[in-house]
C-alpha positions in Angstrom: 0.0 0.0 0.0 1.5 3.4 -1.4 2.1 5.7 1.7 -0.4 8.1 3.2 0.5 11.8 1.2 0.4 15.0 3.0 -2.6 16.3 1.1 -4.6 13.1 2.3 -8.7 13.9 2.7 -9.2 15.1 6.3 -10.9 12.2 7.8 -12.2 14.0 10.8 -12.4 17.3 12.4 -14.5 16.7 15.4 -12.1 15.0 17.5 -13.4 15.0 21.3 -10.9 15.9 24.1 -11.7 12.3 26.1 -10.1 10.6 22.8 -7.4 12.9 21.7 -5.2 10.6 24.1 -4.1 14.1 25.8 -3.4 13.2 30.1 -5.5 16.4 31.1 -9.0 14.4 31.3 -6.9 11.3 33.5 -4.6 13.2 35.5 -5.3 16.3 38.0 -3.9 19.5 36.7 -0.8 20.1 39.1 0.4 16.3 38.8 0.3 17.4 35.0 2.1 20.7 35.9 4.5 18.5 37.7 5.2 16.3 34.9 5.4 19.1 32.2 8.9 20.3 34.8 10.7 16.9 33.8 9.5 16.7 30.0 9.1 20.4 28.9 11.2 22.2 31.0 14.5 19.8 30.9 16.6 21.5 28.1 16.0 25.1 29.1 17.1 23.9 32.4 20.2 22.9 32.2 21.5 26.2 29.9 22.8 27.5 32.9 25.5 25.2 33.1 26.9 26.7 30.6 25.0 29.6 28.9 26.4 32.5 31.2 29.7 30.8 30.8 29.8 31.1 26.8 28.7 34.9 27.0 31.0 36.0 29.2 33.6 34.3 27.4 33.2 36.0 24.2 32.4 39.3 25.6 35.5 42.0 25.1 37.9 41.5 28.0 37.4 38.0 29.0 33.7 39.2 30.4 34.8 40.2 34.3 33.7 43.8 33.9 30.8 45.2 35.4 29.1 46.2 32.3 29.4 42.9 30.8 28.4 41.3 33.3 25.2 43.2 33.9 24.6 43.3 30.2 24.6 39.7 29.7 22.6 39.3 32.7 19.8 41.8 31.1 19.9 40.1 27.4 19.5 36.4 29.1 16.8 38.2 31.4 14.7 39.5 28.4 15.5 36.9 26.0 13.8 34.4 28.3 10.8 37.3 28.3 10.6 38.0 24.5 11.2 34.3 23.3 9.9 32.4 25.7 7.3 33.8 27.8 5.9 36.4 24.7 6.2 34.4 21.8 5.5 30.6 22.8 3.6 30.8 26.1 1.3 34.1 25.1 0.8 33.3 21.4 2.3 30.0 19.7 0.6 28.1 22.0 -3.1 29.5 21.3 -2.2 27.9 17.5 -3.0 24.8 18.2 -3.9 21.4 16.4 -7.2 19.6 18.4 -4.7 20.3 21.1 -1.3 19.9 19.3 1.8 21.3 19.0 4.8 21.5 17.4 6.1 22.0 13.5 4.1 19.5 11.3 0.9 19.9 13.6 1.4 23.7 12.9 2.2 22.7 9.3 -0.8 20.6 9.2 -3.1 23.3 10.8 -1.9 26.1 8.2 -2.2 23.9 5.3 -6.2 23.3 6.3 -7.2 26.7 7.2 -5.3 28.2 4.2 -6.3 28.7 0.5 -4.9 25.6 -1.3 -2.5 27.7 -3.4 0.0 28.2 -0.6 -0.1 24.8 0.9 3.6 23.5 -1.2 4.9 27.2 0.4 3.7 25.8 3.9 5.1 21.9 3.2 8.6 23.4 2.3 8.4 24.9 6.1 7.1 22.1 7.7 9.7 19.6 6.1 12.6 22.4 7.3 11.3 23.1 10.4 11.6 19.0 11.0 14.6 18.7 9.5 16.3 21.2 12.1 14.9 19.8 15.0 16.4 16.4 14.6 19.7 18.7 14.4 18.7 19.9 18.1 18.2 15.9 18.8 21.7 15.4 17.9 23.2 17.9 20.1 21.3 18.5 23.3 22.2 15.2 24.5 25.7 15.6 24.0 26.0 19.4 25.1 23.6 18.7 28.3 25.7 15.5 29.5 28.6 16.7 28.6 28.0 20.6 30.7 27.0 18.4 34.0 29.7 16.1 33.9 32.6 19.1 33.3 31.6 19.9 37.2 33.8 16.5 38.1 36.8 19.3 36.9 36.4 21.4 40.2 34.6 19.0 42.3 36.5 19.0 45.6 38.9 16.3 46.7 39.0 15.2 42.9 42.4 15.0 41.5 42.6 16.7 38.4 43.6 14.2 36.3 39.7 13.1 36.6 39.0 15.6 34.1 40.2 13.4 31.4 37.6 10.9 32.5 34.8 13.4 31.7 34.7 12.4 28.0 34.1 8.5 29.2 31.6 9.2 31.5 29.4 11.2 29.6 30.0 8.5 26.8 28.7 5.7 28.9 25.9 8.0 30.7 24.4 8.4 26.4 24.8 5.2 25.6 23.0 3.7 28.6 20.3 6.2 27.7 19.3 5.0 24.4 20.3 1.5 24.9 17.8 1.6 27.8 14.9 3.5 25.1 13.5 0.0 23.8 12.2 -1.2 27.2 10.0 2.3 27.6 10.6 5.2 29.7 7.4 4.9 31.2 8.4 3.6 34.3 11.0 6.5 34.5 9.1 9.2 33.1 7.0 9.7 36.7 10.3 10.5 38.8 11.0 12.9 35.5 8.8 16.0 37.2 9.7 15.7 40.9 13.6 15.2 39.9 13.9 18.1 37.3 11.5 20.3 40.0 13.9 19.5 42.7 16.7 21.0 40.4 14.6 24.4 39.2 14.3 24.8 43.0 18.2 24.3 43.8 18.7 26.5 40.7 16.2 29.1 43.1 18.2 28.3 45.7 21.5 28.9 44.3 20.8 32.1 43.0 19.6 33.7 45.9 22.8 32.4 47.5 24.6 34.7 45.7 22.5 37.7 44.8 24.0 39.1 47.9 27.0 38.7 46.7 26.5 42.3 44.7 23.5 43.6 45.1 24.0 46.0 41.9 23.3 42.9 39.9 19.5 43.8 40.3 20.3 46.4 38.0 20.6 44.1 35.1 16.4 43.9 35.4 16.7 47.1 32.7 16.9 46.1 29.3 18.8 49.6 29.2 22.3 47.5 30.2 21.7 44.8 27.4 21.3 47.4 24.6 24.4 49.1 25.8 26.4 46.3 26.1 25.8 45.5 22.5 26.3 48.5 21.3 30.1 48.9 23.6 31.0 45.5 22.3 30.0 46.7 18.3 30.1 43.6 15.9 31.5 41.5 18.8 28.2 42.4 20.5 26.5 40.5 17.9 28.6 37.2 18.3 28.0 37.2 21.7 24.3 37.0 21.1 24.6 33.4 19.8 25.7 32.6 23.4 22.7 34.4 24.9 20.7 32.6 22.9 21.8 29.2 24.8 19.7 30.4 27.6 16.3 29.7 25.3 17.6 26.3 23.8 14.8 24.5 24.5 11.8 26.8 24.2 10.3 25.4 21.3 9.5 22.2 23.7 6.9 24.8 25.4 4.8 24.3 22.2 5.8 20.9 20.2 4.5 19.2 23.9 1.9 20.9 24.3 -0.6 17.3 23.6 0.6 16.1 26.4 0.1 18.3 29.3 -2.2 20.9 28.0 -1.5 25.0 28.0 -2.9 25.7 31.6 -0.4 23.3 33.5 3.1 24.3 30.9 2.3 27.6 31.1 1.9 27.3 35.3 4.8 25.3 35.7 7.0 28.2 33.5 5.3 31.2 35.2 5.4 29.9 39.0 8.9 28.0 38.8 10.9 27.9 35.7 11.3 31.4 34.6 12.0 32.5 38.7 14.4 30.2 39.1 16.3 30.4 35.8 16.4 34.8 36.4 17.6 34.0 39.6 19.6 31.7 39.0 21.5 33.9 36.6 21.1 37.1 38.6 23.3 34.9 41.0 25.8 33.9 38.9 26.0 37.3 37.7 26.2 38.6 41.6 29.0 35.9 41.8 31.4 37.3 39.0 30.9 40.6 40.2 32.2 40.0 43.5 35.0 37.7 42.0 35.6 38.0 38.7 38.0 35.0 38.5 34.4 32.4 38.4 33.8 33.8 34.9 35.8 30.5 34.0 32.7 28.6 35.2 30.0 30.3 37.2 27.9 27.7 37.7 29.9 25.1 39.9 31.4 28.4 41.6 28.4 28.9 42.9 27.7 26.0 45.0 28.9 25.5 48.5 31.6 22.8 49.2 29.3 20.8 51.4 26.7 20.7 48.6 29.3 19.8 46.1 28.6 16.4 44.9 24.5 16.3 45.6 24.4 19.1 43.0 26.4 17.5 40.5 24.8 14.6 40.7 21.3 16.6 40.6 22.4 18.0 37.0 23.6 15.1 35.7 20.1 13.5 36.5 18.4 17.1 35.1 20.6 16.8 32.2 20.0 13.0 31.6 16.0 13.4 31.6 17.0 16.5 29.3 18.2 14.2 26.6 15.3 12.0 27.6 12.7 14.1 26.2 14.5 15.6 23.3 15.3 11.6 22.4 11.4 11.4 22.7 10.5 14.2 21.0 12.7 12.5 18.0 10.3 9.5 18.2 7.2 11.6 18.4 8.5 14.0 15.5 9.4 10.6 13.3 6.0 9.4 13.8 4.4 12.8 12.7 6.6 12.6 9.6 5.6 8.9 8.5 2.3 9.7 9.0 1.8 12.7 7.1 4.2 11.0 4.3 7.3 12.9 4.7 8.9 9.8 5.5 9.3 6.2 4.4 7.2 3.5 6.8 9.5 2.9 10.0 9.2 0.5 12.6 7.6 2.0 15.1 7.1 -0.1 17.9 4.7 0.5 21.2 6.8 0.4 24.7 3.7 0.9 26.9 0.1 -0.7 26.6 -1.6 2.0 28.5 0.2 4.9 27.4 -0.4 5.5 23.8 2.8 8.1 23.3 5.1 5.9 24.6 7.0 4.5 21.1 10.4 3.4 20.4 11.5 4.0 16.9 14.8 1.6 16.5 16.3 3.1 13.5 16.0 6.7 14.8 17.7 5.6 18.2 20.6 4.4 16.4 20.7 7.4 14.2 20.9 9.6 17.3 22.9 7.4 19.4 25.5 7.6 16.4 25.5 10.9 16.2 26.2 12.3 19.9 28.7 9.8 20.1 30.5 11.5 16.8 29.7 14.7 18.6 31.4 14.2 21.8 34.6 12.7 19.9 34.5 15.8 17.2 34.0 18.7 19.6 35.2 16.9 22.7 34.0 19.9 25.3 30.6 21.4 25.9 32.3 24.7 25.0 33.3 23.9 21.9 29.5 22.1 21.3 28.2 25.4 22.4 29.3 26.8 19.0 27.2 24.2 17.1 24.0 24.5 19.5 21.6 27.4 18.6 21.4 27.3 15.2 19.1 24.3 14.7 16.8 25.8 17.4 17.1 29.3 16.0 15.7 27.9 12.7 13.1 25.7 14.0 11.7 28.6 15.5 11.6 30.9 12.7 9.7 28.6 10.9 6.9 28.1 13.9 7.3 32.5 13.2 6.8 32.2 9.4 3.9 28.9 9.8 2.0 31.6 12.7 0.9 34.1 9.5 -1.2 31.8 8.7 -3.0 31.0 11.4 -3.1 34.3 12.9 -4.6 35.6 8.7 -6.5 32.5 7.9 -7.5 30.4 11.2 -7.9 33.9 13.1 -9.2 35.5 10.0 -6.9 39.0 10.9 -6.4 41.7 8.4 -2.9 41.0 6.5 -1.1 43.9 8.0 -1.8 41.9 11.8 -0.7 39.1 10.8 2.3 40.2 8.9 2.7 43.0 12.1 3.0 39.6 14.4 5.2 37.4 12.4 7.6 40.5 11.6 7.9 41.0 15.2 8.9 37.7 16.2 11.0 36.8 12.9 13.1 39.9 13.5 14.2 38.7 16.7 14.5 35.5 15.3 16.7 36.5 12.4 18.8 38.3 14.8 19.7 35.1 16.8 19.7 33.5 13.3 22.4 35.7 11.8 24.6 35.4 15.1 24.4 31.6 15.5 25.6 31.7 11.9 28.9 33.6 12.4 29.5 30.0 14.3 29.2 28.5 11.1 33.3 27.3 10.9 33.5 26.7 14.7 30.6 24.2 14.6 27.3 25.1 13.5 27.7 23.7 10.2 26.8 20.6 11.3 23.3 20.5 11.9 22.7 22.7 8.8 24.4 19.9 6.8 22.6 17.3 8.6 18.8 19.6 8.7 20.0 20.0 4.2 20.0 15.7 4.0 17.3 15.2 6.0 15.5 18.1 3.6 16.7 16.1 0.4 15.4 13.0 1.7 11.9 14.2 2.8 11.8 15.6 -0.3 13.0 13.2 -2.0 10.5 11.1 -0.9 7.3 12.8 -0.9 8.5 13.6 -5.0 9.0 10.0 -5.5 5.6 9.0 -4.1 4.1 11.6 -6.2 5.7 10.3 -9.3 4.7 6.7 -8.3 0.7 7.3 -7.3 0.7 10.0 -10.9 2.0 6.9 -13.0 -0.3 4.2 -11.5 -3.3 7.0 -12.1 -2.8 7.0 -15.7 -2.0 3.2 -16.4 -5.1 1.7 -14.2 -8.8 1.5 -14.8 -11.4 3.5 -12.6 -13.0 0.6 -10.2 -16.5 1.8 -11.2 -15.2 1.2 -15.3 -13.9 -2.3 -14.1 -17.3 -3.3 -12.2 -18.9 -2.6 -15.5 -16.8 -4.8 -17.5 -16.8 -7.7 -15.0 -20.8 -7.6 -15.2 -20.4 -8.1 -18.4 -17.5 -11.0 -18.2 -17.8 -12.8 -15.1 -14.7 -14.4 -13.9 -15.4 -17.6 -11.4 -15.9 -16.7 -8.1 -14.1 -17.5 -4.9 -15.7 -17.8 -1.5 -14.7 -15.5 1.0 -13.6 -11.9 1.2 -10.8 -9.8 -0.1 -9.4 -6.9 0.8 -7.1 -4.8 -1.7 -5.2 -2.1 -0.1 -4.6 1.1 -1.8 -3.9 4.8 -1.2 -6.2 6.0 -4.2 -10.3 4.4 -3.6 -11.0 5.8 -7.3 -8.7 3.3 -9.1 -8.9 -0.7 -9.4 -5.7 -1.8 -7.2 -2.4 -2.9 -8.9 -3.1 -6.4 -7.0 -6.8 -6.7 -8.1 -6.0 -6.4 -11.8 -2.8 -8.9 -11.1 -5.6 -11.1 -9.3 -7.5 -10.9 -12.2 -5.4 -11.5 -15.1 -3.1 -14.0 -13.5 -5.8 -16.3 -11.0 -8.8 -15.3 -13.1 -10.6 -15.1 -10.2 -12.7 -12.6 -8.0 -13.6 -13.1 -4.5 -17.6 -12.9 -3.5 -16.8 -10.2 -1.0 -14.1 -7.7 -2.2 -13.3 -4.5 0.0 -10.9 -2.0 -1.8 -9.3 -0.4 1.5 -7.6 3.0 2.1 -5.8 4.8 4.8 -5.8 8.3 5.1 -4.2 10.5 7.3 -6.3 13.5 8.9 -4.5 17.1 9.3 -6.1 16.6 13.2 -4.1 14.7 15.8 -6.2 11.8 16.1 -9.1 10.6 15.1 -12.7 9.3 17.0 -13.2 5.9 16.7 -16.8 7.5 15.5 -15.3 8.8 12.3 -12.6 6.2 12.2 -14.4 4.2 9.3 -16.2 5.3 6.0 -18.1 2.8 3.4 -18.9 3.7 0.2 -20.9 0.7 -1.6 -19.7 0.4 -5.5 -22.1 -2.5 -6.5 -23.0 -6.1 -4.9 -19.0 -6.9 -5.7 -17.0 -3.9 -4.2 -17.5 -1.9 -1.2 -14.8 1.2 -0.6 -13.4 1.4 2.8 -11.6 4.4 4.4 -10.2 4.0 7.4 -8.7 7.8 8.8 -6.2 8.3 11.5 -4.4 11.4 13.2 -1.0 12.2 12.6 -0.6 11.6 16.0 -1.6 7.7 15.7 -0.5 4.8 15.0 -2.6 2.5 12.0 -4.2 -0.4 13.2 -6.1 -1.8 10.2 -8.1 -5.2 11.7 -9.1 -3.0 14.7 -9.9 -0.1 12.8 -11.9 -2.2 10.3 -13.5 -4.4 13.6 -15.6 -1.3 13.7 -17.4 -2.0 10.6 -19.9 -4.0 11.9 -21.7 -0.8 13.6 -22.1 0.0 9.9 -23.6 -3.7 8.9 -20.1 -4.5 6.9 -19.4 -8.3 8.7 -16.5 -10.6 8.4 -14.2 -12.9 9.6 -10.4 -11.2 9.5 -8.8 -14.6 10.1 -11.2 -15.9 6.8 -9.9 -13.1 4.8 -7.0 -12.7 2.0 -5.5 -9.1 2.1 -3.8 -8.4 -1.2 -0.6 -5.6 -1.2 0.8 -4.5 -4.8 4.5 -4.8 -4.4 6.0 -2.2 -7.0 9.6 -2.8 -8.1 10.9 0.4 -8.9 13.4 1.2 -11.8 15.4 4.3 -12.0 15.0 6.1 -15.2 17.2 9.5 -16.3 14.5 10.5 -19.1 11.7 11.1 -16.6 11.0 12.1 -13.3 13.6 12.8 -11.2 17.5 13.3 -11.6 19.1 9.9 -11.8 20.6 10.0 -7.9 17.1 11.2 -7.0 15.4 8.5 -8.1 18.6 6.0 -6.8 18.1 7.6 -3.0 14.5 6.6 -3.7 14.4 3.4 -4.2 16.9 2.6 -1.5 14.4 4.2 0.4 11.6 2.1 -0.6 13.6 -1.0 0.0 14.2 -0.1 3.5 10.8 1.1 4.5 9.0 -1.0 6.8 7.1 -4.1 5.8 3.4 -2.7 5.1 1.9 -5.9 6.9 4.2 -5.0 10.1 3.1 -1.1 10.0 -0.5 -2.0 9.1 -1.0 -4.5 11.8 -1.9 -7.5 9.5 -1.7 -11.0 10.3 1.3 -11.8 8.3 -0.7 -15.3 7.1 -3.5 -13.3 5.7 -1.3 -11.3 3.5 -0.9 -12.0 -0.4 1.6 -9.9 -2.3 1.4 -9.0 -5.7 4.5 -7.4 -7.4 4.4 -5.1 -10.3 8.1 -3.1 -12.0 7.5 0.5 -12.5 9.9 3.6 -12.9 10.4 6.5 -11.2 
């Protein structure tokens, strides 16, 4: 069966809140609160292990001067007001999909609401805006690990030969993690909130510590010391920025999690602990240099007492650990999106939890990931030197949500142009300021993820051309099924008892494997169901408008099964609900025929001649439809066919 495309029919609109799978109907709304701390909140809460560090360093004079000080101080301050609480916790997160978040929901909400002529504009952002975020996957592990275990370096009693162990131990720390992802996190995930709570409040804690340190840090509260320290450190200034921006890394998490906890209790959890802490937390460290400029080096481990030393570090390494957790899950959540809406090939995506439906393990994206920090810890070696590839990814990824926000603040919103262009301009200025300064990185590392965010581009594209190509050329060579119904009225072939179902992305057309079935057996079953999936631009789907059956004649029933991009195809369940609608059989008594297509490359038509090779070698490694679908494997009769692409 061909792939579910991007512009598949919207199966449902009218999803209900008690099926949308979202926690906020089981769970009370501080537990959810709680839990949105560990998930949501991990990556922005570890930037102070290193954020304030990276500013000050690149700041004219090695950073120990007062006005450095409080200017980075102020920019952090407001960057966190601007980016995080403005922009995602005031207005991205009213755009949402039945309850959705994140890039291809956005993607998928824009292309519905909008007029049809801007939907490949709005596909182009939505297959970038994925592509950068599994450049965040790569690095947030590494960088978050790697910044909590650099505190072994001045731990106390520690020789310091046991910084050269750092690299090891945050080695083995990653690749417990995602050798530990295909057992589920579920188990885990409940200690996630209270842990990563424990560490905004010793973040709190630390701050205030220090404050007293210098009072005149309170100062930096004035955005007046941010815009002058730019403008003192001239084009310099402007590099630093890309440091600020580590502060933020992590706020588009706010919005792409959004499903799972719901606005009220992310948007409590940053407004009553997060953002206090984090200020403070900074304010500290900023107190701290100002009274001794020598803990520029590393404010953050200055900061804590001797006899708190090693509870601390062990408290970021957990905060850092369940970090990376939820950026690794985000990954599977994101992959799952992509297959669904067709950006992707099939992938095995397997279930780690049987009462928590967002609990997947993808085994091809774990390695990919896996692979990756690994090469990113040998490559950059300190989380200093990752520091100059972080930012960019995000920085992108968020202009995109910017760009993808027109169109739901002109079309879902239904604002005059001059709003909605007012909005995004606002927000995509600040954005292509952080843009422009993470990319004066580009040589000291943040070429990476735009090399890796360009490959994943060509193969989503790639792909989604391919399909095209394939489901245009199987248009024009088969029959309509109502044509082929009239010509088997008027030629019956012998009959075989029982029921057939012939799966196929396109209802309209007599399937590849029908016509095989036809010419080659000269046969046709007495019941024979012509079966399509479609994909919804909602989350999910109610099991109410799960199934729709369109009768052809007394030979050939249409079936249309429609999921969410947030769900995972179950076809015998799905079609187990056909008996509500008087459609009755037996799945274990019933054939289901696939067309296998056996694709050729071809340099006269189509795509370019590598385009069509990366293709096919992504056809052949796509999961096995019977596995994605859910089939019994012994039901299953495949048909294969050669085309070219």
């Amino acid at each position: 069966m061909a792939d579910p495309s991007i512009d598949a029919q919207k199966a449902s609109e009218d999803t209900s809140q008690s099926q949308n799978g979202h926690g906020s109907q089981k769970e009370g709304f501080w537990a959810l609160a709680l839990g949105s701390v560990g998930v949501v909140f991990g990556d922005i809460g570890t930037s102070p292990l290193y954020a304030m560090r990276e500013a000050l360093g690149h700041s004219r004079g090695g950073g120990g001067g007062e006005m450095a000080v409080l200017g980075v101080v102020s920019l952090i301050t407001w960057a966190l007001i601007l980016i995080v609480t403005i922009k995602y916790v005031v207005f991205l997160m009213r755009a949402d999909n039945k309850g959705e978040g994140g890039t291809l929901a956005l993607m998928a909400l824009a292309q519905r609401v909008s007029p049809g002529g801007r939907s490949r504009i709005i596909f182009f952002l939505g297959v970038l805006g994925a592509a950068l975020f599994y450049g965040d996957g790569i690095i947030t592990p590494a960088v978050s690990v790697l910044g909590a275990v650099e505190g072994l370096r001045d731990a106390p009693g520690v020789p310091a030969r046991a910084g050269d162990l750092v690299l090891p131990i945050s080695a083995f720390i990653l690749i417990c993690l995602f050798l530990v992802q295909s057992r589920g996190t579920a188990s885990m995930a409940r200690f996630f909130g209270p842990i990563t709570a424990v560490w905004f409040l010793t973040l709190a804690g630390l701050g205030l510590l220090h404050i007293s340190d210098d009072f005149s840090i309170l100062r930096a509260v004035s955005p007046h010391y941010g815009v002058m320290f730019l403008i003192d450190n001239g084009f310099l200034g402007f590099i630093i920025l890309g440091s600020v921006f580590l502060a933020v890394t992590g706020a588009e998490a706010l919005y792409a999690d959004m499903g799972h906890f719901g606005k009220g209790p992310i948007r409590v959890a940053w407004l009553g602990l997060c953002l206090p802490a984090l200020v403070l937390n900074y304010f500290g460290q900023g107190a701290l240099v100002l009274a001794h400029p020598e803990s520029r080096a590393n404010p953050f481990f200055d900061m804590i007492p001797e006899v708190a030393y090693w509870p601390v570090l062990l408290l970021a390494t957990l905060a850092a650990i369940i970090a990376s957790q939820a950026v690794i899950t985000g990954a599977f959540s994101m992959t799952q999106q992509a297959v669904s809406l067709g950006l992707f090939p099939r992938i095995d995506i397997r279930r780690t939890s049987e009462t928590q439906a967002g609990q997947i393990y993808v085994p091809q994206v774990n390695t990919f990931l896996l692979v990756g920090v690994l090469v990113l810890l040998v490559m950059f070696r300190t989380s200093s030197n990752l520091a100059s590839a972080y930012g960019i990814a995000v920085t992108g990824s968020m202009f995109v949500d910017t760009l993808l926000f027109f169109y739901i603040v002109r079309y879902m919103w239904k604002r005059p142009v001059w709003q909605a262009a007012g909005a995004s301009l606002a927000f995509g200025a600040l954005d292509v300021v952080f843009i422009t300064s993470n990319l004066l990185k580009f040589f000291d590392g943040a070429w990476l993820p735009l090399v890796l965010g360009a490959a994943l581009v060509v193969i989503m594209w790639t792909w989604t051309r391919g399909a095209q190509i394939l489901t245009d050329k199987t248009r024009r060579d088969s029959v309509s099924l109502t044509e082929l119904a009239d010509i088997l009225k008027a030629r019956a072939p012998h009959r075989a008892p029982g029921t057939a179902i012939f799966l196929t992305s396109d209802p309209d057309t007599a399937p590849v494997a029908l016509m095989h079935n036809l010419k080659h057996n000269k046969v046709l079953h007495e019941k024979n169901i012509i079966l399509s999936v479609h994909t919804a631009e909602t989350p999910r789907v109610s099991d109410d408008n799960r199934v729709r059956i369109e009768p052809v004649n007394e030979d050939f029933k249409k079936v249309i099964i429609g999921y969410g991009f947030m769900e995972q195809p179950n076809v015998p369940k799905a079609l187990g609900l056909c008996r509500k609608q008087g459609l009755k059989f037996d799945i274990m008594a019933t054939s289901f025929f696939l067309g296998r297509r056996s694709v050729v490359p071809s340099a006269q038509s189509g795509m370019p001649l590598w385009q069509d090779k990366l293709f096919i070698f992504l056809m052949k490694n796509a999961a096995n439809p019977t596995d994605f679908y859910k089939i019994p494997p012994g039901r299953v009769v495949e048909m294969g066919t050669q085309v070219t692409v």
